[in-house]
mmCIF entry with sequence, helices, sheets and N, C-alpha, C, O atoms, coordinates in Angstrom:
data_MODEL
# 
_entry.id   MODEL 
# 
_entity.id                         1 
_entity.type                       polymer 
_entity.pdbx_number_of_molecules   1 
# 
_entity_poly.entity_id                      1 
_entity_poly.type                           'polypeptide(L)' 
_entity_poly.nstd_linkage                   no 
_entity_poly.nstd_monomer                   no 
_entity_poly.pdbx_seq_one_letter_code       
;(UNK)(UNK)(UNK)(UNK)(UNK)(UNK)(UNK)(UNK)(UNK)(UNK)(UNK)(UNK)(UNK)(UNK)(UNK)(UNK)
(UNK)(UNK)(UNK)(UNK)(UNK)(UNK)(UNK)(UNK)(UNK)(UNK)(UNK)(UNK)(UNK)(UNK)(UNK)(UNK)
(UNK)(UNK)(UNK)(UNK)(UNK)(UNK)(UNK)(UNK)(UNK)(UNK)(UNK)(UNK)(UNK)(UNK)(UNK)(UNK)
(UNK)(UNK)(UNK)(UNK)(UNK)
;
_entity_poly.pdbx_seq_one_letter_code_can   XXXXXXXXXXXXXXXXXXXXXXXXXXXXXXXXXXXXXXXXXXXXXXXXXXXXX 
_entity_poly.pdbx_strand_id                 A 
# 
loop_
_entity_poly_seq.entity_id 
_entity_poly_seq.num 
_entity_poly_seq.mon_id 
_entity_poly_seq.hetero 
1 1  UNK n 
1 2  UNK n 
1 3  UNK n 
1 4  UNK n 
1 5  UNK n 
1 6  UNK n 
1 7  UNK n 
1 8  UNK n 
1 9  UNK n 
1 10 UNK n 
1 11 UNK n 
1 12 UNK n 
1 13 UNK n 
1 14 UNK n 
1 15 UNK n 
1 16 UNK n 
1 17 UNK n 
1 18 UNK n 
1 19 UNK n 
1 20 UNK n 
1 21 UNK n 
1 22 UNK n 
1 23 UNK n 
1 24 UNK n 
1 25 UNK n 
1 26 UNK n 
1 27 UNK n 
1 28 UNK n 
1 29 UNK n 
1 30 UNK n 
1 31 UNK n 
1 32 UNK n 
1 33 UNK n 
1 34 UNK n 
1 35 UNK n 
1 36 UNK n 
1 37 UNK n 
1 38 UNK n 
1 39 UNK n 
1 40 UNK n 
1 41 UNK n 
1 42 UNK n 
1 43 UNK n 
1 44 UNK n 
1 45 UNK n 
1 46 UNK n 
1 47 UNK n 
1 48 UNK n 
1 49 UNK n 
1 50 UNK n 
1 51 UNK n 
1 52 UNK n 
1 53 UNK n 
# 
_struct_asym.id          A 
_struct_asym.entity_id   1 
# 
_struct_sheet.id               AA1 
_struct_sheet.type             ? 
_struct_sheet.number_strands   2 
_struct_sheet.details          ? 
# 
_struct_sheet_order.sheet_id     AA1 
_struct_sheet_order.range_id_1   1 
_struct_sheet_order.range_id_2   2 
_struct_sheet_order.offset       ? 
_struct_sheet_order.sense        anti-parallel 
# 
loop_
_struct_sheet_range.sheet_id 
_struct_sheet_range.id 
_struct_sheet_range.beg_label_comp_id 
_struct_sheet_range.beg_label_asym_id 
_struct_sheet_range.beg_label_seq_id 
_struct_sheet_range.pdbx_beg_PDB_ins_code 
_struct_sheet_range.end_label_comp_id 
_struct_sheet_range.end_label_asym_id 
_struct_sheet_range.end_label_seq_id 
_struct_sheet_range.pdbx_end_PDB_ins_code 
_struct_sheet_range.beg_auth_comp_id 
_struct_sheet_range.beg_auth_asym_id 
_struct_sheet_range.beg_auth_seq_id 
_struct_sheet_range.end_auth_comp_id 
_struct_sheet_range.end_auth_asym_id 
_struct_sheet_range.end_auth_seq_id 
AA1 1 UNK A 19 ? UNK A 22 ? UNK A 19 UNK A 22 
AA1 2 UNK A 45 ? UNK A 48 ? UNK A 45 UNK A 48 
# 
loop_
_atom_site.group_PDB 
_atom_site.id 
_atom_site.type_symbol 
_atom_site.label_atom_id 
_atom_site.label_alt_id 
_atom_site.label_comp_id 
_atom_site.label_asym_id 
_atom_site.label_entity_id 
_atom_site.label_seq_id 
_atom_site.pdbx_PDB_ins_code 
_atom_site.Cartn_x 
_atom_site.Cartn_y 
_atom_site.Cartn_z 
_atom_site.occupancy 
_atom_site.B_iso_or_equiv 
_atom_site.pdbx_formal_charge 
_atom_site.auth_seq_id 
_atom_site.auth_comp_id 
_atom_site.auth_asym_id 
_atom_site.auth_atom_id 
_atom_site.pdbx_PDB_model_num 
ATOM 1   N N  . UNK A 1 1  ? 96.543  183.929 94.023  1.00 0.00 ? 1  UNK A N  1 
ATOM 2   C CA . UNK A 1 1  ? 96.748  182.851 94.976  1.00 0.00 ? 1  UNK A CA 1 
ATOM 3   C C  . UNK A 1 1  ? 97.581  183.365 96.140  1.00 0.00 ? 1  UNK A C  1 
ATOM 4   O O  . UNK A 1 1  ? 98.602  184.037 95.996  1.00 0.00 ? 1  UNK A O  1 
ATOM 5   N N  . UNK A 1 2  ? 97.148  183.057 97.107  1.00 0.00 ? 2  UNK A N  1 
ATOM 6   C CA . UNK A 1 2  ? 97.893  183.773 99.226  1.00 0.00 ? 2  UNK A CA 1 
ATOM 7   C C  . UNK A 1 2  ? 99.256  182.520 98.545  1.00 0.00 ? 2  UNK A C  1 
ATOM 8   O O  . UNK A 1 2  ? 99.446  181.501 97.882  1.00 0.00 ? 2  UNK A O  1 
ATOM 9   N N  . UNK A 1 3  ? 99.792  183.444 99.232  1.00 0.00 ? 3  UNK A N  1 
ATOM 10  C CA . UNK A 1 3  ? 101.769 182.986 99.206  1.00 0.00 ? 3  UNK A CA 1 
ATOM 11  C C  . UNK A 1 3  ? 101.737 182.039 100.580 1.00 0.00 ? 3  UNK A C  1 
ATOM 12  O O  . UNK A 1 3  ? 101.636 182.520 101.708 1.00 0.00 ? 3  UNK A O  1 
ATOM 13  N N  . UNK A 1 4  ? 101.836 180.677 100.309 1.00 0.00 ? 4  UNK A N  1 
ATOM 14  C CA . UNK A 1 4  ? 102.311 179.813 101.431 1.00 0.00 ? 4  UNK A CA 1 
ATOM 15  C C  . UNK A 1 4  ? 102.639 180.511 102.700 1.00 0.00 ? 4  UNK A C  1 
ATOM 16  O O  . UNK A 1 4  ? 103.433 181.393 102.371 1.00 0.00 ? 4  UNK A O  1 
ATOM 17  N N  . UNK A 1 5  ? 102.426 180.577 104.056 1.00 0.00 ? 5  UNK A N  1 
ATOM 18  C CA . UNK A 1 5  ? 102.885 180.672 105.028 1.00 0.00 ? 5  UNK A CA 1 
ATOM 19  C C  . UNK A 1 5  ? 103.682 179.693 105.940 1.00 0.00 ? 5  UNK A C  1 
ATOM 20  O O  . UNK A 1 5  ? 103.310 178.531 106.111 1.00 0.00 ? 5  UNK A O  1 
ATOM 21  N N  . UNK A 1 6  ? 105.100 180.365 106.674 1.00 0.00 ? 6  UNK A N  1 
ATOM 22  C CA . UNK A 1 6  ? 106.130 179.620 107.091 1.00 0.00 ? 6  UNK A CA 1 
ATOM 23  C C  . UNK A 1 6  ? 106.116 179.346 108.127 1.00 0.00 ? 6  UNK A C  1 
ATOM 24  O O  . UNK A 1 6  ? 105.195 180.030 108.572 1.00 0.00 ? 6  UNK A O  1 
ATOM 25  N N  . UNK A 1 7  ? 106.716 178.486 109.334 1.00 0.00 ? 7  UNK A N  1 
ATOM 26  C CA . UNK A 1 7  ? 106.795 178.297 110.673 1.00 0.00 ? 7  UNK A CA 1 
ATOM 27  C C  . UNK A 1 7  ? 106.731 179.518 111.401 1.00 0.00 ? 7  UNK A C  1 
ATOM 28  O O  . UNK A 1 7  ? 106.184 179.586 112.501 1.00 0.00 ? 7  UNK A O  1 
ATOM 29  N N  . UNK A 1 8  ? 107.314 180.567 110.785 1.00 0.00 ? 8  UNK A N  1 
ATOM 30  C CA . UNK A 1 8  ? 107.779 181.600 111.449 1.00 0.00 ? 8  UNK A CA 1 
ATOM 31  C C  . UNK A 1 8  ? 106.839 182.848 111.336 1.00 0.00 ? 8  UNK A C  1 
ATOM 32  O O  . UNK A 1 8  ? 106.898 183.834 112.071 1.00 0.00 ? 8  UNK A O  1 
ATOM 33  N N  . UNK A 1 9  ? 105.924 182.647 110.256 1.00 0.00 ? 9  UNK A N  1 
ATOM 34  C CA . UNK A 1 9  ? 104.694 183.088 110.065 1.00 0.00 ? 9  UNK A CA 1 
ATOM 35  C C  . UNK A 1 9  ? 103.934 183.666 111.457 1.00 0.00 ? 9  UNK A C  1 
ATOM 36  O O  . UNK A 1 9  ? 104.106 183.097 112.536 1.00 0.00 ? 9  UNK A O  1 
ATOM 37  N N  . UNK A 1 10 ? 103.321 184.518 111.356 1.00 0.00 ? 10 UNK A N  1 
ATOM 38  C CA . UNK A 1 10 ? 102.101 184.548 112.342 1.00 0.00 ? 10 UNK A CA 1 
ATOM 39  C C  . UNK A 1 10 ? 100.714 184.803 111.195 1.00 0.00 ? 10 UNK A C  1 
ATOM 40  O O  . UNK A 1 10 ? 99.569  184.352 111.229 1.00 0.00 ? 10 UNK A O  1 
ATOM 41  N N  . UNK A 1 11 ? 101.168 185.409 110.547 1.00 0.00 ? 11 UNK A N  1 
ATOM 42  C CA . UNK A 1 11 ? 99.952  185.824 109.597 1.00 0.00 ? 11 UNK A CA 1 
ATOM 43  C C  . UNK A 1 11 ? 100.664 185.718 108.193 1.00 0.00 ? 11 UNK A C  1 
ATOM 44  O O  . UNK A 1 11 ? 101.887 185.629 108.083 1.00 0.00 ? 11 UNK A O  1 
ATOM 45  N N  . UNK A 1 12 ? 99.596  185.740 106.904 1.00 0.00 ? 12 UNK A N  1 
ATOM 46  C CA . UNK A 1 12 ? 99.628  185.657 106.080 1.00 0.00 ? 12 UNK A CA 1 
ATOM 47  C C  . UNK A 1 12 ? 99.936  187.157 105.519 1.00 0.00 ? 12 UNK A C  1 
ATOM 48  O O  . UNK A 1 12 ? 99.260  188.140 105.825 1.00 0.00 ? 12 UNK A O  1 
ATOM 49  N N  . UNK A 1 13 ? 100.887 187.175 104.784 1.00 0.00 ? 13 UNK A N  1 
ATOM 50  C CA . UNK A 1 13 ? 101.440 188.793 104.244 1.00 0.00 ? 13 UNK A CA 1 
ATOM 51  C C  . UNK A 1 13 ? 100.894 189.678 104.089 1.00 0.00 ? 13 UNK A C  1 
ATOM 52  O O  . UNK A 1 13 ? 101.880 190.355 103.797 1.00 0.00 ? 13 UNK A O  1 
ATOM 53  N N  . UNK A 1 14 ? 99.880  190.543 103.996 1.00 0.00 ? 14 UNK A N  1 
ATOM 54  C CA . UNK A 1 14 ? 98.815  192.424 103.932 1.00 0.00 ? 14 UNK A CA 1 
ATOM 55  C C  . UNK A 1 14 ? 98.166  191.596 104.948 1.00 0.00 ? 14 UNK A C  1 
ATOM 56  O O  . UNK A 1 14 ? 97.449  192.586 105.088 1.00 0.00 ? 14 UNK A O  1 
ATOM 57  N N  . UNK A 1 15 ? 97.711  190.745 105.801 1.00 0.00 ? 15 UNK A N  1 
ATOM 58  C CA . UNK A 1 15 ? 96.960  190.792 107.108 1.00 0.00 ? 15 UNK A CA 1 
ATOM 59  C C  . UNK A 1 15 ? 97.099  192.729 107.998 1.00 0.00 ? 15 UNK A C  1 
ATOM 60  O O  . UNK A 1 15 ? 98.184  193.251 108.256 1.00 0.00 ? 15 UNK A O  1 
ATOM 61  N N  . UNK A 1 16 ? 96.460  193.036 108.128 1.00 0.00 ? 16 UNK A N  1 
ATOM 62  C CA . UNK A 1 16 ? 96.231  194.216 108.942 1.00 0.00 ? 16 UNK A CA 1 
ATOM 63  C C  . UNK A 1 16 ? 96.746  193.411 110.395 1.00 0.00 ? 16 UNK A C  1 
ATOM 64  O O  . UNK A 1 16 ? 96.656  192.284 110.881 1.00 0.00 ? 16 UNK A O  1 
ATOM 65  N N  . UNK A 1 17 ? 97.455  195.001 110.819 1.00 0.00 ? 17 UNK A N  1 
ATOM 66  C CA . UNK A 1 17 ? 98.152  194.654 112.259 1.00 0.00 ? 17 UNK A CA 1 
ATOM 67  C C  . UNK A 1 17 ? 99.107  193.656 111.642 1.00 0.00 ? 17 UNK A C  1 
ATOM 68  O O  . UNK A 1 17 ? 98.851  192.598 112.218 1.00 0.00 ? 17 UNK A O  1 
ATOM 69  N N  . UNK A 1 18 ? 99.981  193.466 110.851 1.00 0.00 ? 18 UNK A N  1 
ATOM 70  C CA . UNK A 1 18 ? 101.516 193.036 110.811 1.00 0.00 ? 18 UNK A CA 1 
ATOM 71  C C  . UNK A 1 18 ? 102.074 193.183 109.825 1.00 0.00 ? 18 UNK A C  1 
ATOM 72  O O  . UNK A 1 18 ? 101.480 193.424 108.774 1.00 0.00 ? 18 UNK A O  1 
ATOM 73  N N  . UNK A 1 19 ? 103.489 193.061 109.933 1.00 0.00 ? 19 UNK A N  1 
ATOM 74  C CA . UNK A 1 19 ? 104.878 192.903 109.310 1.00 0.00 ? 19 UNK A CA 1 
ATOM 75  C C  . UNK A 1 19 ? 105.789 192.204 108.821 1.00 0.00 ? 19 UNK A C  1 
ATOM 76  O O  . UNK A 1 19 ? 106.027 191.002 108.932 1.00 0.00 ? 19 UNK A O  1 
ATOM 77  N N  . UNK A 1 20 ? 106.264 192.965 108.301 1.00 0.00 ? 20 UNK A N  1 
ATOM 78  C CA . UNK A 1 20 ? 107.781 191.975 108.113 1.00 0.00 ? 20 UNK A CA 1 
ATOM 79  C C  . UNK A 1 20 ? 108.572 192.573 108.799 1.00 0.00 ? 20 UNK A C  1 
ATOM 80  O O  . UNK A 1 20 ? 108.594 193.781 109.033 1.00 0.00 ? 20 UNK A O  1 
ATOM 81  N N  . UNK A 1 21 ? 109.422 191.589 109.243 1.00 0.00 ? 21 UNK A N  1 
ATOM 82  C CA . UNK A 1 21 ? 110.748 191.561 109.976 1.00 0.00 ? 21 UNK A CA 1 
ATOM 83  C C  . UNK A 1 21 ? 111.492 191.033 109.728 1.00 0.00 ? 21 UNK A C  1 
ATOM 84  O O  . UNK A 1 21 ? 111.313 190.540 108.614 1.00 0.00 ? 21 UNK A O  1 
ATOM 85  N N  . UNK A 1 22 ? 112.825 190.657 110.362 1.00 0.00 ? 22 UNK A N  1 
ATOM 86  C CA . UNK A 1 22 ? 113.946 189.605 110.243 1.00 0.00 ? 22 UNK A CA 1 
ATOM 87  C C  . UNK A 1 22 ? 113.505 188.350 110.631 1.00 0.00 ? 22 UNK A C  1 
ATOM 88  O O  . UNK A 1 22 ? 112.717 188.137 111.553 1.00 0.00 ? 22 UNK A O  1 
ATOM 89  N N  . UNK A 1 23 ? 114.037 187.503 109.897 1.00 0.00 ? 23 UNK A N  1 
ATOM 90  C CA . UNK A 1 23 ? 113.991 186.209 111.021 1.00 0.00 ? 23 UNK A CA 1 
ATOM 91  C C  . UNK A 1 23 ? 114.660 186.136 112.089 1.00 0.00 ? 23 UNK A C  1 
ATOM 92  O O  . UNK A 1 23 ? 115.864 186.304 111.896 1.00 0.00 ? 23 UNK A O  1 
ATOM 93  N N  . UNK A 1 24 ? 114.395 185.971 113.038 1.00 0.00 ? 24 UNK A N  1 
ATOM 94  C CA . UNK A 1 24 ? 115.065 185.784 114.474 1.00 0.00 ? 24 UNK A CA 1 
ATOM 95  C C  . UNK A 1 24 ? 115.857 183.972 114.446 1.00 0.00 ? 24 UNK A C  1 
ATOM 96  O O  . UNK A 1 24 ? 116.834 183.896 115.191 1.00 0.00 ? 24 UNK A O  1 
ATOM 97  N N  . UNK A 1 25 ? 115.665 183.255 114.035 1.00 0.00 ? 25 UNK A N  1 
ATOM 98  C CA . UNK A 1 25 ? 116.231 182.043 113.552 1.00 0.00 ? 25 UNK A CA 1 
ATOM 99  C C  . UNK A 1 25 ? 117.062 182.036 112.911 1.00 0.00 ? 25 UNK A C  1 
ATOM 100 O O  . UNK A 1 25 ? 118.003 181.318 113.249 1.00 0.00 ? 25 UNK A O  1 
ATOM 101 N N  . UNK A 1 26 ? 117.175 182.850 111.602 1.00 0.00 ? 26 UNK A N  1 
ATOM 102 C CA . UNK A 1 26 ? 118.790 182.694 111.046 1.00 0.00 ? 26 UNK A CA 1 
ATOM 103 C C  . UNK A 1 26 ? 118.781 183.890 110.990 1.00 0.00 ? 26 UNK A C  1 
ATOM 104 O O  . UNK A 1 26 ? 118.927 184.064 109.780 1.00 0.00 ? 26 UNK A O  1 
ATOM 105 N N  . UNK A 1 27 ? 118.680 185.354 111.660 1.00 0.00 ? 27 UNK A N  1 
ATOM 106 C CA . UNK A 1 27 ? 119.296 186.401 111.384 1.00 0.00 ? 27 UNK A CA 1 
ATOM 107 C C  . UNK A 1 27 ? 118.924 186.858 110.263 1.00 0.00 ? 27 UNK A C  1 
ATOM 108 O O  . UNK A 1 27 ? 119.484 187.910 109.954 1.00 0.00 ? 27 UNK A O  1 
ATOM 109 N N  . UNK A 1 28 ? 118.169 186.448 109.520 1.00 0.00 ? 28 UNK A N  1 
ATOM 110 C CA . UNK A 1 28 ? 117.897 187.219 107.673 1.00 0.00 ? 28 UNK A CA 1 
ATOM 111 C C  . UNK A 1 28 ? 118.817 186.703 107.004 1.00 0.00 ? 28 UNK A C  1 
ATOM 112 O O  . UNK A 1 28 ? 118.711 187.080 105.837 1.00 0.00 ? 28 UNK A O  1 
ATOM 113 N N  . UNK A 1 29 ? 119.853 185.886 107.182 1.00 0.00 ? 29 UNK A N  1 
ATOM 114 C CA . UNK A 1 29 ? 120.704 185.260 106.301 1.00 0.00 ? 29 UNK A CA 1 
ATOM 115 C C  . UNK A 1 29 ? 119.853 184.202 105.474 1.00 0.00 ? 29 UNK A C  1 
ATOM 116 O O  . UNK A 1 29 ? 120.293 184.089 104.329 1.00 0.00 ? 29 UNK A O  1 
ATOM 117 N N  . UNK A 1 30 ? 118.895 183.501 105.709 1.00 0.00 ? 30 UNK A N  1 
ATOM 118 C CA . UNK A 1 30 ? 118.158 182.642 105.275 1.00 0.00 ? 30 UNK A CA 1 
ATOM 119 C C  . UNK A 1 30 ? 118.870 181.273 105.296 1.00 0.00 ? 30 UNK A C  1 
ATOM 120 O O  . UNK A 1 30 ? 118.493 180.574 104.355 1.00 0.00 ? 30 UNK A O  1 
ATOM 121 N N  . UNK A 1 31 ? 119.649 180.770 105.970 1.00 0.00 ? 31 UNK A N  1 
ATOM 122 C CA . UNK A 1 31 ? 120.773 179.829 106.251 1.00 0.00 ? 31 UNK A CA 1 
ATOM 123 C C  . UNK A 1 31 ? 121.272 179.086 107.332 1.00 0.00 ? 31 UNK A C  1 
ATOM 124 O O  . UNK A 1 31 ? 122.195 179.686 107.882 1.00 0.00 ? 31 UNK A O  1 
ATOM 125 N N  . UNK A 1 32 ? 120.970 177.864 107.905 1.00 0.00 ? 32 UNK A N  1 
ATOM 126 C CA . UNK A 1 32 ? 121.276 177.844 109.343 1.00 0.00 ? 32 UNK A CA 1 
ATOM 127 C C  . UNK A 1 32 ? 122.044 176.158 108.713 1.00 0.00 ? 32 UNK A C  1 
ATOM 128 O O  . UNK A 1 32 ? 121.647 175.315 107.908 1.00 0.00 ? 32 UNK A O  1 
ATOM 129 N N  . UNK A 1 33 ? 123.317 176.289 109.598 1.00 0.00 ? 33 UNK A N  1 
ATOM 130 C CA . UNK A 1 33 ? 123.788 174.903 109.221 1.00 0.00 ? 33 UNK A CA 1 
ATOM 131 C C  . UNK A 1 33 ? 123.841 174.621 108.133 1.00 0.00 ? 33 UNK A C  1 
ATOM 132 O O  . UNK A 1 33 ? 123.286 173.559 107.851 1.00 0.00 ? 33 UNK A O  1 
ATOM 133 N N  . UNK A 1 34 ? 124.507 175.389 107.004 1.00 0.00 ? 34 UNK A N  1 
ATOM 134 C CA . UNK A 1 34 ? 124.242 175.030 105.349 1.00 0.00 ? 34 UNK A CA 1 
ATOM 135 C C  . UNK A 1 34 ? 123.230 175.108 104.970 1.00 0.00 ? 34 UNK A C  1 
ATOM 136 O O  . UNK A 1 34 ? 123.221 175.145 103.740 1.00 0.00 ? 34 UNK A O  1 
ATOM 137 N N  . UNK A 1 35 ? 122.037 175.170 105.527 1.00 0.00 ? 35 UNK A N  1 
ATOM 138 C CA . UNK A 1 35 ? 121.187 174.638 104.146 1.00 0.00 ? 35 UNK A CA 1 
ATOM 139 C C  . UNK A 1 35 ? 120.181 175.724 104.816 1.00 0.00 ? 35 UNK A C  1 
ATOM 140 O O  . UNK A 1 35 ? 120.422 176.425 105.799 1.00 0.00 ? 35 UNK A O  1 
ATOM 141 N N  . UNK A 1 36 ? 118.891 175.687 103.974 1.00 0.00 ? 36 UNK A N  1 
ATOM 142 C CA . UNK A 1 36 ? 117.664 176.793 104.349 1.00 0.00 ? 36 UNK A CA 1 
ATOM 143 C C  . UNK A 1 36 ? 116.941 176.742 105.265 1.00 0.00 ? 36 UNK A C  1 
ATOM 144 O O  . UNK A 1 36 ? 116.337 175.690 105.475 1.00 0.00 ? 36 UNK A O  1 
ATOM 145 N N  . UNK A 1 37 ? 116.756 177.913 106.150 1.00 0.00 ? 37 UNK A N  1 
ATOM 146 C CA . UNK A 1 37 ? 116.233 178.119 107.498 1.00 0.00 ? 37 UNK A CA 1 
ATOM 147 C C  . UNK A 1 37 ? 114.758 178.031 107.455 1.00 0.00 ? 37 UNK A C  1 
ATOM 148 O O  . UNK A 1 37 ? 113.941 178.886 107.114 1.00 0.00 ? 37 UNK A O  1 
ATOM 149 N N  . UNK A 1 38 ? 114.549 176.557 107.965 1.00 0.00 ? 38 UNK A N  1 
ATOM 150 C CA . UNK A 1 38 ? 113.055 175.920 107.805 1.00 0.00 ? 38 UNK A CA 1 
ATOM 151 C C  . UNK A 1 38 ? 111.863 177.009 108.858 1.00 0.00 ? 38 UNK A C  1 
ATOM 152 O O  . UNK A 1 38 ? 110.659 176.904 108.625 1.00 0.00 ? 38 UNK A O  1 
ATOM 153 N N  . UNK A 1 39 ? 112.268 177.824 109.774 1.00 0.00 ? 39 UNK A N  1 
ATOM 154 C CA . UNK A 1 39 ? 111.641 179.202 109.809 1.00 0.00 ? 39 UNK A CA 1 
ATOM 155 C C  . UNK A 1 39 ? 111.008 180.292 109.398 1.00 0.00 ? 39 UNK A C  1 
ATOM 156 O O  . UNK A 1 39 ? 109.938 180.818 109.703 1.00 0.00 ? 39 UNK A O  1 
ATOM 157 N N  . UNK A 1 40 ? 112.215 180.638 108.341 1.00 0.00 ? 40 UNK A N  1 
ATOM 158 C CA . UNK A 1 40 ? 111.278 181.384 107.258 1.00 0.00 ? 40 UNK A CA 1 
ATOM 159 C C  . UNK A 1 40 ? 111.726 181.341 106.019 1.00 0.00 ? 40 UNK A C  1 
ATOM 160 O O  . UNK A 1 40 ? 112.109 182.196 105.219 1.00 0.00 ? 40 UNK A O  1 
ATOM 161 N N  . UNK A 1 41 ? 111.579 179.870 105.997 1.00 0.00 ? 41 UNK A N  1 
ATOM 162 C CA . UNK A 1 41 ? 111.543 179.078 104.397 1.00 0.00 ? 41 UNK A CA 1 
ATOM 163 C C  . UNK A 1 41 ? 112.722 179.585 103.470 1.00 0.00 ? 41 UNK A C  1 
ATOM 164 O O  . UNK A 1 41 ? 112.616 179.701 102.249 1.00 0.00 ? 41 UNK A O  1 
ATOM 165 N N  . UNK A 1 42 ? 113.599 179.806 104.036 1.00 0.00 ? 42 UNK A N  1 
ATOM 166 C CA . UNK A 1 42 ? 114.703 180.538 103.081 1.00 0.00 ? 42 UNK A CA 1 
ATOM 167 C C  . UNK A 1 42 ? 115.090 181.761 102.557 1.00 0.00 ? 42 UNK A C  1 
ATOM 168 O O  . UNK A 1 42 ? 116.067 182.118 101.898 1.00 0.00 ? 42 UNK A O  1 
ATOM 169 N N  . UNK A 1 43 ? 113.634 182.602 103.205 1.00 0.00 ? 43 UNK A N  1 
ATOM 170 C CA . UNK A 1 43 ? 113.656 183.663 102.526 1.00 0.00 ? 43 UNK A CA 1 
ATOM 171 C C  . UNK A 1 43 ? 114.345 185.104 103.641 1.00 0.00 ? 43 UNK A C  1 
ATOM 172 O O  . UNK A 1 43 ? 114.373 186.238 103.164 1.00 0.00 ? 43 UNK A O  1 
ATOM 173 N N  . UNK A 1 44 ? 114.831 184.852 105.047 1.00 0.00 ? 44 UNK A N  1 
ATOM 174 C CA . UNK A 1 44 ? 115.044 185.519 105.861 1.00 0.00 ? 44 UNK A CA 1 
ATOM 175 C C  . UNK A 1 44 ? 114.142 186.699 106.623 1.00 0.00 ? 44 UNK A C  1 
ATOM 176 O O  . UNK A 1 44 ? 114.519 187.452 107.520 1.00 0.00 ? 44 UNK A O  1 
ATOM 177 N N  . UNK A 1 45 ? 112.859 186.626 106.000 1.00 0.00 ? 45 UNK A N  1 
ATOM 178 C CA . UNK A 1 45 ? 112.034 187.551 106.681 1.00 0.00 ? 45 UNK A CA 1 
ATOM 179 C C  . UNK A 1 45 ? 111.023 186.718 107.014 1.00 0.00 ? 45 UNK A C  1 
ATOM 180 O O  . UNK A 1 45 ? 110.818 185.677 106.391 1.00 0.00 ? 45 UNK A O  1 
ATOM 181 N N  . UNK A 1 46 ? 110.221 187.151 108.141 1.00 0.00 ? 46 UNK A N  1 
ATOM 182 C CA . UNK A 1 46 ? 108.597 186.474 108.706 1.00 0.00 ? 46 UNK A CA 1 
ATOM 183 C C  . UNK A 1 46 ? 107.939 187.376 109.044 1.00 0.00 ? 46 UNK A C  1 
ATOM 184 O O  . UNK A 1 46 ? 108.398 188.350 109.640 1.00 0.00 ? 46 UNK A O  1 
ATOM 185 N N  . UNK A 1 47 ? 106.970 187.259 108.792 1.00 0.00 ? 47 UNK A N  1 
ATOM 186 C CA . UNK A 1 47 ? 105.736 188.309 108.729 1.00 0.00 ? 47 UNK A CA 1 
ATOM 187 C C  . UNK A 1 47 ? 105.038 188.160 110.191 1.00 0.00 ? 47 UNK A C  1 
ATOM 188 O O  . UNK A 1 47 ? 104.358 187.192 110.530 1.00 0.00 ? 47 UNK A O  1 
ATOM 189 N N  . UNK A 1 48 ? 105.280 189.103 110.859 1.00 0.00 ? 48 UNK A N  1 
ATOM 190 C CA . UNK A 1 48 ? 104.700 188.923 112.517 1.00 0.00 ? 48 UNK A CA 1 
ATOM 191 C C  . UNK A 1 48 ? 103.697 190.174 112.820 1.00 0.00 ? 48 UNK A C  1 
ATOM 192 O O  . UNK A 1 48 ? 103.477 191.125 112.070 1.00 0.00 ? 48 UNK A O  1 
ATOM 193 N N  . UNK A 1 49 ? 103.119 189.917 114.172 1.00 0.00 ? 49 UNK A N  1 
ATOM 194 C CA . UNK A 1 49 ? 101.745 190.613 114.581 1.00 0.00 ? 49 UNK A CA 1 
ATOM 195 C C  . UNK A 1 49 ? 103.085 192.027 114.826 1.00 0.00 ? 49 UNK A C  1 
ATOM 196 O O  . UNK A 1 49 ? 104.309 191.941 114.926 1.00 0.00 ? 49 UNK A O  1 
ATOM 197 N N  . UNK A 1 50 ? 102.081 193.329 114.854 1.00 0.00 ? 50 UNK A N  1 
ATOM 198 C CA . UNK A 1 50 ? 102.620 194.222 114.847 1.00 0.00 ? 50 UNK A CA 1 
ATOM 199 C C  . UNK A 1 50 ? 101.395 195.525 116.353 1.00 0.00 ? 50 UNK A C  1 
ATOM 200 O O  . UNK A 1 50 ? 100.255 195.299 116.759 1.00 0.00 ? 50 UNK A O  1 
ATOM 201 N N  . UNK A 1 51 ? 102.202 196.548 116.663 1.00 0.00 ? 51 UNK A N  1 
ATOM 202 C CA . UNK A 1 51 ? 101.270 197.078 117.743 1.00 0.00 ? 51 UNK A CA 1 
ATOM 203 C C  . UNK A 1 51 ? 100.642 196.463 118.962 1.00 0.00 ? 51 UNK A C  1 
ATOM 204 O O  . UNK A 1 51 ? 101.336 195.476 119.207 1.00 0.00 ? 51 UNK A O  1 
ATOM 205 N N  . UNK A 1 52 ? 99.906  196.529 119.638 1.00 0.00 ? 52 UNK A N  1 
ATOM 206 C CA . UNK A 1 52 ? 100.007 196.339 121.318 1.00 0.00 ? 52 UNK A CA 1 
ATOM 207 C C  . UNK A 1 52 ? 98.210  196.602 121.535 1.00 0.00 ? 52 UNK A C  1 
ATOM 208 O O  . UNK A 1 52 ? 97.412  196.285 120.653 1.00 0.00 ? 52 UNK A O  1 
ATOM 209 N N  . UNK A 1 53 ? 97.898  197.066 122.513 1.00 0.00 ? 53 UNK A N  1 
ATOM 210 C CA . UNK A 1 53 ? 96.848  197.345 122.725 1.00 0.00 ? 53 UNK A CA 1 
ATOM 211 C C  . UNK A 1 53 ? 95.414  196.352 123.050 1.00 0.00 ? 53 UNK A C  1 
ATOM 212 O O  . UNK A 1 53 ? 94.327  196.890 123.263 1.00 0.00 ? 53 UNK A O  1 
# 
């Protein structure tokens, strides 16, 4: 079963052409204002497009 994708998502996780990164929303802390960074679902990373061209 594909792992839910988050706001912060661009693609769904082994998509070709992307990554993981930090969240840019809470820093990778997974935390904004107490509680979990509805960005990238708590988990501090989002999977974004990767390369140019």
């Amino acid at each position: 079963m594909a792992e839910p994708l988050n706001p912060g998502d661009d693609a769904a996780p082994g998509t070709p052409g992307t990554g993981e990164d930090v969240c840019r929303r809470c820093g990778g802390s997974s935390r904004i204002d107490g509680g979990e960074c509805p960005n990238c679902g708590g988990s501090g990373k989002v999977i974004e497009g990767i390369g140019g061209g």
